[in-house]
C-alpha positions in Angstrom: 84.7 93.3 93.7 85.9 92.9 90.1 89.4 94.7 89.0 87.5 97.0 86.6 90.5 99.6 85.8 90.0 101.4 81.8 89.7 105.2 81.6 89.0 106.5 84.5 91.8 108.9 85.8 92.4 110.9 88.9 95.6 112.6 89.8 96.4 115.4 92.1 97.6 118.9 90.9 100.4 119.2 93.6 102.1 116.0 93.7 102.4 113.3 91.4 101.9 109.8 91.9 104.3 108.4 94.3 105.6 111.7 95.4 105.2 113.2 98.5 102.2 115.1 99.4 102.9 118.9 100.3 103.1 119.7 103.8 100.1 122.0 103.7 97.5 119.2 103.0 99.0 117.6 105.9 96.7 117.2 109.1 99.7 119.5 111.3 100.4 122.0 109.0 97.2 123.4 107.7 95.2 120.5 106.6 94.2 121.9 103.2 92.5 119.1 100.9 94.2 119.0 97.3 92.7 120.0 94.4 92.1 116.6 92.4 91.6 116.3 88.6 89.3 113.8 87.4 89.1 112.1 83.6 87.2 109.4 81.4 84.5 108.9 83.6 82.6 105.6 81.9 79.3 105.7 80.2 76.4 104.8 82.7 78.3 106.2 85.8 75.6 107.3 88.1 77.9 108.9 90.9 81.3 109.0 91.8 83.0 108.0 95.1 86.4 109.1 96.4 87.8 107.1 99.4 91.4 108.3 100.6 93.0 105.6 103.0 96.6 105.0 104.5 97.2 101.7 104.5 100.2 101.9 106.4 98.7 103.5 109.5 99.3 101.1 112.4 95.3 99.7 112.4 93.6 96.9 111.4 92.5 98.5 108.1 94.7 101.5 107.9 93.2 105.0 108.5 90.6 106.5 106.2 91.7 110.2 105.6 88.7 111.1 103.2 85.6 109.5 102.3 83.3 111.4 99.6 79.8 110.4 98.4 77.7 112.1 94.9 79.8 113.6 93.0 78.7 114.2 90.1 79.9 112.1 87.2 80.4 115.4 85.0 83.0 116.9 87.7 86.5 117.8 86.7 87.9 118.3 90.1 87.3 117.9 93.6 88.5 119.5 96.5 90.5 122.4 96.8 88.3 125.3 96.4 86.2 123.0 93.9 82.7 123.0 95.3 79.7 120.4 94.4 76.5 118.7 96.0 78.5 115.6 97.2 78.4 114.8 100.9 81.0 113.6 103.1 81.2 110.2 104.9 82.9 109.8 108.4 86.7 109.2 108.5 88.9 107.3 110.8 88.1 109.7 114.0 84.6 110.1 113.1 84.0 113.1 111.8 83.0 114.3 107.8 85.8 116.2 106.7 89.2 115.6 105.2 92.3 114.5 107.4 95.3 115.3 106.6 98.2 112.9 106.4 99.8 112.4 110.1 101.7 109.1 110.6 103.2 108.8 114.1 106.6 110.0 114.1 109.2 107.6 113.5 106.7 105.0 111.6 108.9 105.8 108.3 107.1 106.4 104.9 103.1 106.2 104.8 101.5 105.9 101.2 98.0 107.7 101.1 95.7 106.4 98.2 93.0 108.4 96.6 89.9 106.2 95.3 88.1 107.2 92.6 84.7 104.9 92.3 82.7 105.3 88.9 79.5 103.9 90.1 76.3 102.9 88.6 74.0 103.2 91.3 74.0 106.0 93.8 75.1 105.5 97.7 72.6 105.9 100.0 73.3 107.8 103.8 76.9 108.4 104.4 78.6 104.8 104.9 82.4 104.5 106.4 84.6 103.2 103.7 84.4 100.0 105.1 80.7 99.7 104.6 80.7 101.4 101.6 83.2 99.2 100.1 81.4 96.2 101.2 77.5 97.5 100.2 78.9 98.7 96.8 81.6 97.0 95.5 79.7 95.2 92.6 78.2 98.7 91.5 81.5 99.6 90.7 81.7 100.0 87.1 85.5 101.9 86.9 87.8 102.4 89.4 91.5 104.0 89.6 93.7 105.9 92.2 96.9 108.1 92.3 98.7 107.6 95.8 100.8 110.0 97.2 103.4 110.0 100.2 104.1 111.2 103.5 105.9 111.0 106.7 106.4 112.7 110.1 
C-alpha cells in the first residue's frame, strides 16, 4: 500500500487529535459514535472507507472498533446522527456496529485511530478490516486519520 497522504481530512467534533475521547463514545458509558467531519476528498474517489482500530489492545492486530464501507465521496460527516447508504463491516467481536473504546483496566493509555480511505473502486460485501486492508490497499487513492485517546 503506497503512503498516499494530500488533502484528505478527517477529524472528530469532540476531541481533537491526540486528546481523549469523551466518555460517552466509550463502549461502558453509552457507546455513542462521534460525529466525524470529513474534507478534500480527491478527484476520482469512488467510495470512502472508515476503519477505526486500537492498536494498543492486547491482540495480535489490535481491536477493530468500527469498520464502514460506501460512503459516499460527497459526505461531510459520518456518524453521530449523520445518516447515509454506507454499510457496516464486522468489528473485533463480530458484530456491525460501532464499539466503543474499552481497554482492560490497568493496560494505561490506548490510542484509537480513525481511517479515512478515499478509494477508487468500490468494496464489495462487508470485509473485516483485515481483509479489506489486504483486497484494497492499492485502490487507495488518499488516505488520512485523526486518533484519539482513552483509558479505563
Amino acid at each position: 500500500m503506497p503512503l498516499n497522504i494530500k488533502d484528505l481530512a478527517i477529524k472528530a467534533r469532540d476531541f481533537g487529535t491526540g486528546e481523549r475521547i469523551p466518555d460517552r463514545y466509550a463502549a461502558d458509558h453509552g457507546n455513542l459514535v462521534p460525529e466525524l467531519e470529513i474534507s478534500g476528498v480527491p478527484e476520482g474517489t469512488v467510495e470512502l472507507a472508515l476503519v477505526v482500530n486500537d492498536p494498543d489492545a492486547p491482540l495480535p492486530n489490535g481491536f477493530t472498533h468500527w469498520v464502514v464501507y460506501g460512503i459516499d465521496p460527497a459526505a461531510k460527516t459520518i456518524g453521530g446522527q449523520a445518516r447515509g447508504t454506507w454499510r457496516e463491516g464486522p468489528n473485533g467481536i463480530g458484530q456491525k456496529a460501532y464499539t466503543g473504546p474499552q481497554p482492560p483496566a490497568g493496560h494505561g493509555t490506548h490510542h484509537y485511530y480513525f481511517w479515512l480511505y478515499a478509494l477508487d473502486t468500490s468494496v464489495s460485501g462487508e470485509p473485516t478490516r483485515e481483509e479489506f486492508l489486504a483486497a484494497y490497499g492499492n485502490n487507495i487513492i488518499e488516505q488520512n486519520r485523526t486518533v484519539g485517546t482513552f483509558s479505563a
